[in-house]
C-alpha positions in Angstrom: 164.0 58.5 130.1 163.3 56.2 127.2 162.6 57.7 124.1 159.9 57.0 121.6 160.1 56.6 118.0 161.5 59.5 115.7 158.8 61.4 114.3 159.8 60.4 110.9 159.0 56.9 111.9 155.6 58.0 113.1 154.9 60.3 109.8 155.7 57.1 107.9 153.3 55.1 109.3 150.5 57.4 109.2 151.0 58.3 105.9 150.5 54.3 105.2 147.6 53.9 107.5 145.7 57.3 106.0 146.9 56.4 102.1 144.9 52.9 102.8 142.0 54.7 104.4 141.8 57.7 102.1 142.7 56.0 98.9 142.4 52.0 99.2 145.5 49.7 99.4 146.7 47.1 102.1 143.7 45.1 101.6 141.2 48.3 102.4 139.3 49.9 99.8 139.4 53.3 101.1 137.5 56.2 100.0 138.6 56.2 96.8 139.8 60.0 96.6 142.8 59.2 94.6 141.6 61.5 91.9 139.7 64.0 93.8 142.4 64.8 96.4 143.9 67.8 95.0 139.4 69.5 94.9 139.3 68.2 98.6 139.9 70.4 101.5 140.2 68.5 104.9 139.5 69.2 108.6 142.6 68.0 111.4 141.3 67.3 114.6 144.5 67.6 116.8 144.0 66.5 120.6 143.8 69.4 122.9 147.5 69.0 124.5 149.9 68.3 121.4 153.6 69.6 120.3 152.7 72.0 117.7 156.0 70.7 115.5 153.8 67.5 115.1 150.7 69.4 113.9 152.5 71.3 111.1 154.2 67.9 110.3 150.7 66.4 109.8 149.5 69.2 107.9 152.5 69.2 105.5 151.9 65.5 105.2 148.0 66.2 104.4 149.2 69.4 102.0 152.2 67.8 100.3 152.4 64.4 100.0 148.3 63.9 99.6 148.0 67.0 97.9 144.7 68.2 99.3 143.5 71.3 98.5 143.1 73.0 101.9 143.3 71.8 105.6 142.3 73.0 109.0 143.4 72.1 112.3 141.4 72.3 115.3 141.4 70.7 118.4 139.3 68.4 119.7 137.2 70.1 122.5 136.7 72.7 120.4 135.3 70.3 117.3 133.3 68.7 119.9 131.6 72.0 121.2 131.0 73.0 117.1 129.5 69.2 117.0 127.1 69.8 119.8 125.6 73.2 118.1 127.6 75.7 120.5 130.1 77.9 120.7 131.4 78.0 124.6 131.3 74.8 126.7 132.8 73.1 129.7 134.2 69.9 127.4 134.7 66.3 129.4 136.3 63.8 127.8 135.5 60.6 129.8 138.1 57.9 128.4 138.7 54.3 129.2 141.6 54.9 131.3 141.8 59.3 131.6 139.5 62.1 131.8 140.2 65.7 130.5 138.1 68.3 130.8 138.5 71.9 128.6 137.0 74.8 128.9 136.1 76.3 125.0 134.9 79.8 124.6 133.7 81.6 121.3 135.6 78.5 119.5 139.0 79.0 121.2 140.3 76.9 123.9 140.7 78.8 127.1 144.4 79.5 128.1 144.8 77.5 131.3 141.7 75.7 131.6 142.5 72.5 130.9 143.3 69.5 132.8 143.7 65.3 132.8 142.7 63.3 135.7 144.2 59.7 135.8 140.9 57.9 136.3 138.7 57.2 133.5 135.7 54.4 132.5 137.3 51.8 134.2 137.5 53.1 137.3 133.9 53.4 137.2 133.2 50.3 136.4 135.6 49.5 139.3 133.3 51.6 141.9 130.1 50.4 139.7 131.6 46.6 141.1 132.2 48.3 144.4 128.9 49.5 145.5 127.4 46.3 143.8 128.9 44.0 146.3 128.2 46.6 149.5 124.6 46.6 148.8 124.8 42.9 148.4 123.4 42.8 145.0 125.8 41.5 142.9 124.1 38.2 142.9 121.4 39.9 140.3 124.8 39.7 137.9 125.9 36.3 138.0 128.8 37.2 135.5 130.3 39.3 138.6 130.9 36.1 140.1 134.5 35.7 138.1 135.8 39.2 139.6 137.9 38.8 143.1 137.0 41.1 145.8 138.0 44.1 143.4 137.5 44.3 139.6 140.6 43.2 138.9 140.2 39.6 136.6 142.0 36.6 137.8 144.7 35.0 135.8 142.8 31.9 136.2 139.1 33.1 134.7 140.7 35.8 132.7 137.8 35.2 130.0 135.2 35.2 132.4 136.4 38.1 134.4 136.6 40.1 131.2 133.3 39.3 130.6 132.6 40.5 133.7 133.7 43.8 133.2 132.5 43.9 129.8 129.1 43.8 131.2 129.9 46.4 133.8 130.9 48.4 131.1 127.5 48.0 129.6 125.3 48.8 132.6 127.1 51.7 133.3 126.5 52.9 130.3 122.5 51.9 130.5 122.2 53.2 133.7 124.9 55.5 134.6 123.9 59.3 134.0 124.6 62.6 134.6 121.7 65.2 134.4 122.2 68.4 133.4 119.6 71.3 134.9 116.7 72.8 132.9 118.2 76.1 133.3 115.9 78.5 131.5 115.2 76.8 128.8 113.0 74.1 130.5 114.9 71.5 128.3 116.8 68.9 130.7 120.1 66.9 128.9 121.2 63.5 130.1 124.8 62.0 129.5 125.5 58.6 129.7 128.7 57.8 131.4 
């Protein structure tokens, strides 16, 4: 198995890329909290499958060499269920090339209820371009034109074949939905995918 860079090397360049962000430098002007670090507390959003030596290395990194004043860590589906204004949810994390889904109750991840499915956005846009062609439509969207028979681009009209699935990428997202039940509440929630 090939290995990947030594943490070290990774703590190194994410001190540089957060030291431009947080405090300007590397042509960025930051947030300017050079001055202000040491009253500043600040919240880690860690994602939900992660080596726990990593996290503390962050935090001391954060702590010590920023010198904030406090820091949480959290992880993500739980930071996304606090975003959305509740405490216990089902948490799907539809990504460009996985999907994970986490279950959160009362702010705490549930112990094995998490998982990663190798599919993601672009595998619906794939099956978008699928059912698109079967129903014979596809002519509606000339841009389609540059895919092949699958959504795979050509080497030949790469540009126009990313174009292509650029705007697959967009009606998916404008047309795309799931819709969650009223329940009893009456209120109806739609997701775009």
């Amino acid at each position: 198995f090939a290995r990947g860079p030594s943490m070290a090397l990774i703590t190194s360049a994410l001190e540089t890329i957060w030291r431009c962000a947080l405090f300007g430098g590397g042509g960025s002007e930051g947030l300017g909290l050079e001055e202000r670090a040491s009253e500043a507390c600040v919240v880690l959003v860690l994602p939900d499958l992660f080596d726990r030596r990593e996290g503390a290395e962050l935090l001391q990194l954060l702590l010590c060499t920023f010198g904030f004043r406090a820091a949480i860590a959290h992880e993500e589906a739980a930071c996304a269920a606090f975003g959305a204004g509740v405490s216990s949810a089902c948490v799907v994390d539809l990504g460009a090339q996985r999907c994970s889904v986490s279950c959160i109750d009362e702010g705490m991840p549930m112990p094995g209820c998490r998982t990663v499915l190798n599919y993601g956005g672009d595998d619906l846009d794939a099956l978008l371009c699928w059912l698109l062609r079967r129903q014979q439509i596809v002519h509606l969207l000339p841009p389609l034109a540059a895919l092949g028979s699958g959504a795979e681009p050509h080497h030949a009209n790469e540009g126009h074949a990313l174009g292509a699935l650029s705007l697959l990428s967009r009606v998916r997202h404008a047309c795309c939905h799931l819709l969650f039940g009223a329940g009893s509440h009456g209120k109806a929630k739609q997701v775009a995918l």
